[in-house]
C-alpha positions in Angstrom: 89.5 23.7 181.6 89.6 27.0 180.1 92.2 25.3 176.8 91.4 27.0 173.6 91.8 25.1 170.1 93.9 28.2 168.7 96.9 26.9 171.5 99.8 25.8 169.8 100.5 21.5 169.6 96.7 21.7 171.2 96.2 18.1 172.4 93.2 18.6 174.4 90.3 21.3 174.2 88.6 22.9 177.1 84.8 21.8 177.0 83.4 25.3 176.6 85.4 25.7 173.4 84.7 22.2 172.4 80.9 23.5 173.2 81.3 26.6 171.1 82.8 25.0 167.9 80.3 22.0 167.8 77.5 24.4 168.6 78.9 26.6 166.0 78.9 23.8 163.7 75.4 23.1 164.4 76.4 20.0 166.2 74.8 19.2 169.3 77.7 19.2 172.2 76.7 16.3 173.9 79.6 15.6 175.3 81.1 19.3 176.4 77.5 19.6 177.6 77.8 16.6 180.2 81.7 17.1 181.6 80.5 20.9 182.3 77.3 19.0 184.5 78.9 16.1 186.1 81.9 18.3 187.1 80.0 21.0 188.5 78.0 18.3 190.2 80.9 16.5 191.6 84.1 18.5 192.5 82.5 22.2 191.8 84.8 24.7 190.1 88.1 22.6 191.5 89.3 23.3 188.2 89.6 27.2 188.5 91.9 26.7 191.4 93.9 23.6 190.2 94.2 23.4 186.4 93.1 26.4 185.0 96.4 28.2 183.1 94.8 31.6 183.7 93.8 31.4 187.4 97.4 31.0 188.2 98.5 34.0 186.2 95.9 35.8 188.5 97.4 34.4 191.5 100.6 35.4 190.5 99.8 39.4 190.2 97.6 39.1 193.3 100.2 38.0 195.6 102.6 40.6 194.1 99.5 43.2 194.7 97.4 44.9 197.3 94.6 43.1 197.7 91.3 45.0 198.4 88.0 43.0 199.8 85.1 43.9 197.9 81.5 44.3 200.0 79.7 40.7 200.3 76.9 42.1 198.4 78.6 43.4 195.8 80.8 40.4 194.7 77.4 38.3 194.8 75.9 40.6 192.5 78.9 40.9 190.1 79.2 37.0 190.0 75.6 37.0 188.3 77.3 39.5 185.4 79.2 36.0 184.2 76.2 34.1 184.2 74.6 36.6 182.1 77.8 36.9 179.5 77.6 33.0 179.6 73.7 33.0 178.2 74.8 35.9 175.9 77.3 33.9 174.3 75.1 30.3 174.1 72.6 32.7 172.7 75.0 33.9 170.1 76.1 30.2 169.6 72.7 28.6 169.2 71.3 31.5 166.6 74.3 30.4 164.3 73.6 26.7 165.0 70.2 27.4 164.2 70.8 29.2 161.2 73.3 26.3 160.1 70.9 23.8 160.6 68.5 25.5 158.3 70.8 26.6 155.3 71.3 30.4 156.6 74.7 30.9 157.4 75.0 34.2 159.9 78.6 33.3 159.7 79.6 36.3 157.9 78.4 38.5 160.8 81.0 37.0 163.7 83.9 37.4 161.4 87.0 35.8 162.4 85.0 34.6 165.6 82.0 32.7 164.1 83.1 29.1 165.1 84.1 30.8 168.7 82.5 33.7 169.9 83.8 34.2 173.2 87.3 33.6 172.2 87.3 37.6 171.4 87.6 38.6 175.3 88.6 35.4 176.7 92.2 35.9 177.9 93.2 32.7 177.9 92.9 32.3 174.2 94.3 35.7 173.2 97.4 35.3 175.8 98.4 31.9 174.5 96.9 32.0 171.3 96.6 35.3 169.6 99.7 36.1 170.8 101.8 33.2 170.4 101.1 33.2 166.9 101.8 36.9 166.7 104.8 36.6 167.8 105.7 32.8 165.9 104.8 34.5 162.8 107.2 37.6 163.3 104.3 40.1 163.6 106.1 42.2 166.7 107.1 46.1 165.3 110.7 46.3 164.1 112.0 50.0 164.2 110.0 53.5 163.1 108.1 51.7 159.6 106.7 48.4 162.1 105.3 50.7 164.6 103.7 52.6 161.5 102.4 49.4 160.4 101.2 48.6 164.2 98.7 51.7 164.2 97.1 50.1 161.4 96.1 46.7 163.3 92.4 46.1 163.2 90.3 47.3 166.3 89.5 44.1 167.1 93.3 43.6 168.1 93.6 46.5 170.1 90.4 45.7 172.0 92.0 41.9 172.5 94.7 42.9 174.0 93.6 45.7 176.2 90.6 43.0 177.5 94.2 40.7 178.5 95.8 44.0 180.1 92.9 44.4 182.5 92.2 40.8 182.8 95.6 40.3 184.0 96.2 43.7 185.8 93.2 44.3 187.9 94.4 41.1 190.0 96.6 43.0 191.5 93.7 44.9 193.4 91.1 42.2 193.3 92.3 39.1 193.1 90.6 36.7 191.0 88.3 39.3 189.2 87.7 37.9 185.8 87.2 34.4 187.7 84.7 35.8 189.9 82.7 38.2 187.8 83.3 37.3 184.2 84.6 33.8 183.3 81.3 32.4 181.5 82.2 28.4 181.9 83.1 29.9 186.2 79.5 31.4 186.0 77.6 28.1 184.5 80.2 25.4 186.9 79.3 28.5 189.8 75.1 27.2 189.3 76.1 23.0 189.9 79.2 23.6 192.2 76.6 24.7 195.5 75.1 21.5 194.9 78.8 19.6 194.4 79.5 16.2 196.3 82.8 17.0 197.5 82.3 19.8 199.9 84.6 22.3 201.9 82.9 22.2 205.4 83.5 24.3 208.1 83.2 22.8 211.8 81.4 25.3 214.3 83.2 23.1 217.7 86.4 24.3 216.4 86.0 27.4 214.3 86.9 30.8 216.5 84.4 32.7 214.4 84.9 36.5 214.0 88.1 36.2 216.8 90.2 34.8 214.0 88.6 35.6 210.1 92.1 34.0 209.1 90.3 32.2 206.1 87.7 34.8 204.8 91.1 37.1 204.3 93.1 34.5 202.3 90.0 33.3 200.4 90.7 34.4 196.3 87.2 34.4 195.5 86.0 37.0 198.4 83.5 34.5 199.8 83.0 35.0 203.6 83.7 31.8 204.9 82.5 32.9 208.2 78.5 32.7 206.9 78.7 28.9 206.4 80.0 28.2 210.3 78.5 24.7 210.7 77.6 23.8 207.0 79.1 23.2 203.4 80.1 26.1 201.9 77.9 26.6 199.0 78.8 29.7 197.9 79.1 29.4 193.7 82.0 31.3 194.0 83.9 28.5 196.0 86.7 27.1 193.9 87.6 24.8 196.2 91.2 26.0 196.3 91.4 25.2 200.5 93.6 27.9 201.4 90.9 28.4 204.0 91.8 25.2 205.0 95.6 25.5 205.1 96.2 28.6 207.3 92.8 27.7 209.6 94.8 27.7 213.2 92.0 24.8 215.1 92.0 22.5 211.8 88.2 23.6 211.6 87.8 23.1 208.1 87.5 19.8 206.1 86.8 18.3 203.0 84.2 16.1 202.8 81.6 13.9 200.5 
């Protein structure tokens, strides 16, 4: 669950922020480590459809929006962009583990962001943390001498918020985009989920095949359901959301261990 620490009355952490900060602390994350594993392994990305605060945001805008399908290829391709921000980031969050661990603090280089690198264009975080607090703490421009003062607001602001405009925004063309293509935790769950035990399987007796197509349309994630006709569906983009499942017109897809 994409829950940063920086929320406000913050009971409970999302594990790749619990990952970050330990790391970060040159702490070995054991445990974010093994809830990241065993629930890729066993439910997939369920989370991104059910729980995650963000993906419903998305869903939101989307359903206001007109939706455009992106080429098979292409949203296959761009999924592998989150993988490679997730390495980027573990990279980042190992060298200052590493660094930790040997008396070498690089904290000084991350700024604000050392104990949480990816926080800087993770929208969750700067939706319902950077700007809660913002706001809390009476930050907003009041009249012609706040706006003054806004202009002076670090870059690192400005580029926050315009990665949340686009994050949010761009939904209402593709839905899901940051999900798909950016999310690092969607990209490392995306590896384990096509090997997940509950699976979304799609029965070729009762499926009508390209004469219907009602589920690749509705399907967030732009997988084309159609390509797994008589098997799982093991695309790492599968969220396991089953909207396939609830407008398929022969009951031909099921959920299954």
């Amino acid at each position: 669950i994409m829950a940063p620490a920086g929320n406000p009355y913050t009971t409970v952490m999302g594990a790749w922020q619990l990952m970050e900060l330990m790391l970060t602390a040159a702490i070995f994350p054991f445990l974010a480590i093994a809830i990241i594993v065993i629930g890729s392994l066993t439910i997939g990305r369920s989370f991104c459809a059910w729980v995650c605060p963000f993906g419903l945001i998305s869903d939101i805008v989307s359903y206001l929006g007109k939706k455009k399908r992106v080429s098979k290829t292409t949203n296959s391709s761009m999924f592998k962009l989150s993988i490679y921000i997730a390495f980027i980031f573990l990279f980042i969050d190992f060298s200052i583990a590493y660094n930790q661990a040997i008396g070498t603090s690089i904290y000084s280089y991350f700024g604000e962001f050392y104990r949480e690198p990816s926080s800087i264009i993770e929208p969750t975080t700067i939706l319902f943390s950077m700007l809660f607090w913002y706001f809390y703490w009476g930050l907003y421009p009041t009249g012609l001498e706040g706006l003054s003062k806004l202009l002076n607001y670090p870059p690192v602001f400005w580029f926050r918020l315009i990665v949340l405009i686009l994050a949010i925004s761009l939904n209402y063309y593709i839905p899901r985009w940051w999900c798909r293509w950016i999310c690092p935790l969607g990209g490392l769950m995306g590896i384990g989920s096509k090997y997940k035990i509950l699976k979304v399987y799609v029965d070729p007796k009762q499926c009508l095949g390209e004469k219907c197509g009602e589920c690749v349309k509705v399907c967030p994630m732009g997988v084309n359901i159609l390509d797994f006709i008589g098997k799982e569906i093991s695309s790492p983009l599968c969220t396991s959301c089953l909207m396939c499942l609830d407008v398929c017109p022969t009951n031909a897809i099921k959920v299954r261990i």
